[in-house]
C-alpha positions, 0 to 999 in steps of 0.5 A: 298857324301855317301848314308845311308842305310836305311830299312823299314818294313812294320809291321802289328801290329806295336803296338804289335811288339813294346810291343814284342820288348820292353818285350823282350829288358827288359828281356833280354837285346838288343842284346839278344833281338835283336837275338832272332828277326831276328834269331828267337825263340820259341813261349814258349820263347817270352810267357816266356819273355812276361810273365816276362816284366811289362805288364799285363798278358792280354796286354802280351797275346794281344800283342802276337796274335796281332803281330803274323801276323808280325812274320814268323812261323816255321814249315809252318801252311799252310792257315789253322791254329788257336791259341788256349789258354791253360788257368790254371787248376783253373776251369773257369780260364781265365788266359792264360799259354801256347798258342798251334797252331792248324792245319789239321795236328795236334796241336803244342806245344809252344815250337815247333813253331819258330818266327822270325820278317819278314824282 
């Protein structure tokens, strides 16, 4: 009798990686999608493709900080770091475009940060 593998992760928010995984798979297709999980990709690339599925803009951007918790970021925030929303030139705007991570060091841009699902 042979074993099967099996692997289990623990994710925080599985809600909110589930709507990740599926805006991502609607994109861009599963093997697409699945590389950008386990290899990674930018933060600017997930909004991109969040953006892009049939969410609406506020569960795209919900899903995101929800399921940030379940992502290994690069480079190291350290303790200390904070999401911060980059909303659209409209004044009073709350229609997010961008997001950038703050830290004692200095603020990121979207595209500088990378993800990858925590395995």
């Amino acid at each position: 009798m042979q074993a099967e593998a099996r692997f289990s992760v623990s994710l925080k928010n599985p809600e909110a990686v589930a709507a990740i995984v599926s805006a991502l798979r609607h994109v861009h297709g599963d093997d697409i999608a699945r590389l950008m999980l386990v290899e990674g990709m930018s933060l600017a690339n997930l909004l991109e493709a969040m953006f892009s599925a049939p969410l609406t803009h506020r569960e795209a951007v919900r899903a995101i900080t929800d399921g940030l918790d379940d992502f290994v970021i690069t480079p190291d925030l350290g303790l200390m770091w904070h999401l911060k929303y980059v909303y659209g030139d409209q004044p009073g705007s709350l229609h997010v475009m961008d997001m950038e991570i703050a830290t004692p060091d200095g603020t990121l841009a979207s595209r500088d940060v990378w993800l990858r699902l925590a395995s």
